[in-house]
N, C-alpha and C positions, 0 to 999 in steps of 0.2 A: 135597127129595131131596139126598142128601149123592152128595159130587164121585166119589165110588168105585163107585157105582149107578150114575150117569147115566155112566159112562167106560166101564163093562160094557155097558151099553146101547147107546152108539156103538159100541165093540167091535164086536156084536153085527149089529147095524145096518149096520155097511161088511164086514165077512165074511159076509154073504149077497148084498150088493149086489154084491159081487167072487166070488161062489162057483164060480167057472170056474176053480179051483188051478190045473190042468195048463198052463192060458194064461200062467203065470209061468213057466214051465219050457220051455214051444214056443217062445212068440213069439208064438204064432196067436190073431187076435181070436174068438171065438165069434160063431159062425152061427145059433146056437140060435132057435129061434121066439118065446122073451120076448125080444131084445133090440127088438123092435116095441113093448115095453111101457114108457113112460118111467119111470126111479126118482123117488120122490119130492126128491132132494139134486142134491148136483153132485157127478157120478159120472162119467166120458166113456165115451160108447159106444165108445172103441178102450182101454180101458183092457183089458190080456189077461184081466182076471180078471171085467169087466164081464159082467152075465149081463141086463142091460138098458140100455134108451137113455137121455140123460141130456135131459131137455125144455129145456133153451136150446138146445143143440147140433140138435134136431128142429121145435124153432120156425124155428130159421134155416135150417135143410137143406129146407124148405117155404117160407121165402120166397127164398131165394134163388137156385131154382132154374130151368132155363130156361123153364118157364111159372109165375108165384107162384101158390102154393095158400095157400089159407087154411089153417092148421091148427089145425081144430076139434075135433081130439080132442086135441089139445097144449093147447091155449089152457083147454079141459073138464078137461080133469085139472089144470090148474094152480088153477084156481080151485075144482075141488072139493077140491083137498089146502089150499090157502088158508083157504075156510070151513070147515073138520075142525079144522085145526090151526094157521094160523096157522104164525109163527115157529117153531113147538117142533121144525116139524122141521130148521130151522140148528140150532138145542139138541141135536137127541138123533139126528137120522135123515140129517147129509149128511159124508159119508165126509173133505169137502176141512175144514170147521170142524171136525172131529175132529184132524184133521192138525196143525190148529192149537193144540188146544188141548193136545195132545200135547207140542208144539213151548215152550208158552208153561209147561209142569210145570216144564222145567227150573230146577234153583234156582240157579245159578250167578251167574246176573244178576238174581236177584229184587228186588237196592236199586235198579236203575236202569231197575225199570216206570215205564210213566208209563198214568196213569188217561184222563187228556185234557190237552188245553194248547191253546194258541191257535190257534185254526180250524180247530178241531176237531168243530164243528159244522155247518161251512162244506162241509168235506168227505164228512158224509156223504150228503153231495145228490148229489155224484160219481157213485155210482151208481144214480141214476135218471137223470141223463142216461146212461150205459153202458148201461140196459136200452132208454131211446124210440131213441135214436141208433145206440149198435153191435150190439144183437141185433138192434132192429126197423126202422129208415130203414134203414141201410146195405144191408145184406141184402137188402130190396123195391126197393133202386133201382139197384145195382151186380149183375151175377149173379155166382151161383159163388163171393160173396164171404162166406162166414159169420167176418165180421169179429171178434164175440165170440171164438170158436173156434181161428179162426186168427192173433191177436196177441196174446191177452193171455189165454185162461183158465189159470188154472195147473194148473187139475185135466187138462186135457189136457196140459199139459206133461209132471206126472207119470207120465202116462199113455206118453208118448213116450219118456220115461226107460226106465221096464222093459222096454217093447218091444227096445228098445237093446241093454238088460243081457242080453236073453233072446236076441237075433237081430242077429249082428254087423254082418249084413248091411244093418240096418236104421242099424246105428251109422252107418258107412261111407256113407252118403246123405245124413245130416243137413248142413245146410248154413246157412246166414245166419239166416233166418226161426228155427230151431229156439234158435238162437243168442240172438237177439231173446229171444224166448219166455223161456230159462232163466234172464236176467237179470232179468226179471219175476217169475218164480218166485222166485227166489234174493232181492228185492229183499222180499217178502211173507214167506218166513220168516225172513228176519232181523228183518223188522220184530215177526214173532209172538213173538219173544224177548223186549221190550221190552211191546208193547202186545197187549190179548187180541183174537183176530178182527181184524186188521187189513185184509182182505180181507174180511169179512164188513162190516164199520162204511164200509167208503170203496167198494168195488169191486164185490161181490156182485151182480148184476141179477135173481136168482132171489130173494134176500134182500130186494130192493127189494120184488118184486111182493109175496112173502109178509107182506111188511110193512106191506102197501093193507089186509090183509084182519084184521090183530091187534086190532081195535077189533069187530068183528064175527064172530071164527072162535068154534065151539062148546068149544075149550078155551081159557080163560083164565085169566089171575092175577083172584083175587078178594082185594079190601081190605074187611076188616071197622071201618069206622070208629069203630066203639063201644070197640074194645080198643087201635088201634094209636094208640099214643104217638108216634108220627113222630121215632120214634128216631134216622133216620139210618142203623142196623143194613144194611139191607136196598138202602140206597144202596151204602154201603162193599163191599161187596163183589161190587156189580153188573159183569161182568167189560163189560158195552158203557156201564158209566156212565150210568145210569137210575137215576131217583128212583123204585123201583115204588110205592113209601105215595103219590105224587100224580098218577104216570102208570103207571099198570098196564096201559094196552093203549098204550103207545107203541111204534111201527113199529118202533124200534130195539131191541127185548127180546126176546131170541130164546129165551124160556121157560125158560131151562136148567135153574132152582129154585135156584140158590144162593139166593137172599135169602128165599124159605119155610125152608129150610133154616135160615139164619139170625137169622128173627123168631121172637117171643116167642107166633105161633100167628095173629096178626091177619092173614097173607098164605094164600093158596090156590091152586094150580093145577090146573086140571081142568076141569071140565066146568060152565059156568056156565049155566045159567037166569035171563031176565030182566036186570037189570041190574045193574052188576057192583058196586055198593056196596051 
């Protein structure tokens, strides 16, 4: 799929996940009866224009509260969007990787990307400790603390941003913590300048989980062995630096189709049967 389809399809994708317009213009989070329904991305449930809940933010607001609840419709939808889709939906369905990859169009700095450099692999372990550690420990053993949420997601940054812009009143409150926060934020798009998903490759905990399940989800890349030349094609322009011609279900591939886009036809995305060679 070429880069102008699948940026339509984000589009598309975070203007329904945010279709609460007027919540940009109040201030006011929606009350509405889907926001009980997690989105598939990372979306914050106080973003004004959120019209549902965002599942890391609902996994931790269940454990961390003053009795811990298991949450088994949190933890059930995360694995049934896991075995459906796998990664695709960092690729095409989560509002904050969009932002990114928005952020990383720009051509101004395009001589000074960098693809990977030295431990650069090292870091993407990063976050799977962020998902056992600051969604899940912290959360079940501290109350009241939904750690993730409260120091470093950035999509709730965002989120506290327009709140801001929309209700002075809320400007006027922010204080240290928010502060914290927007250097985090500010620290992740600058980086998206340079490098693609940097937040996604290092930080992500929903991207971690999604990434248990890309060797097993019902869509995936399929490599036709008979045709691909192991060109290289399909490396080069892998925007998280995956070999798909040797690892097409690695954790870190978050389906976006650049490199189908870019093979000579031996790559496939979609819906596989059986096994993927």
């Amino acid at each position: 799929m070429d880069n102008k389809k699948r940026t339509a399809i984000q589009l598309v994708a975070t203007l329904i996940q945010n279709a609460n317009f007027k919540g940009f213009f109040t201030g006011k989070i929606s009350e509405a009866p889907t926001k009980s329904v997690c989105v598939p991305g990372l979306n914050c449930y106080s973003c004004p224009g959120a019209i549902g809940a965002c599942p890391i933010g609902s996994l931790q607001s269940s454990l961390s509260g003053l009795h811990i609840r298991i949450p088994y419709y949190v933890v059930g939808l995360l694995i049934f969007f896991g075995v459906i889709l796998g990664r695709l939906i960092c690729g095409f369905l989560c509002p904050f990787g969009f932002l990114q990859d928005l952020i990383y169009m720009i051509p101004i700095f395009k001589k000074q990307r960098v693809r990977t450099f030295r431990g650069d692999g090292i870091l993407r372990y990063l976050k799977y400790f962020i998902l056992v550690i600051c969604v899940l420990l912290i959360p079940s053993l501290v109350r009241f603390t939904p750690f993730f949420c409260k120091y470093i997601c950035p999509s709730g940054t965002v989120s506290g941003i327009l709140l801001a812009i929309a209700d002075h009143k809320i400007l006027a409150a922010l204080g240290g913590q928010f502060i914290w926060k927007a250097s985090v934020l500010g620290i992740i798009l600058v980086m998206s300048i340079f490098i693609a998903r940097p937040f996604c490759r290092y930080i992500c905990p929903l991207g971690a989980f999604y990434g248990l399940f890309n060797k097993i989800s019902i869509v995936r890349l399929k490599v036709n062995e008979e045709t691909c030349t192991h060109c290289g094609a399909c490396a080069r322009c892998c925007p998280m630096a995956v070999d798909p011609s040797k690892n097409p279900d690695s954790a870190e591939c978050i389906r976006c189709g650049k490199c189908v886009h870019e093979c000579n036809g031996s790559l496939h995305l979609g819906f596989v049967k059986g096994d993927k060679k």
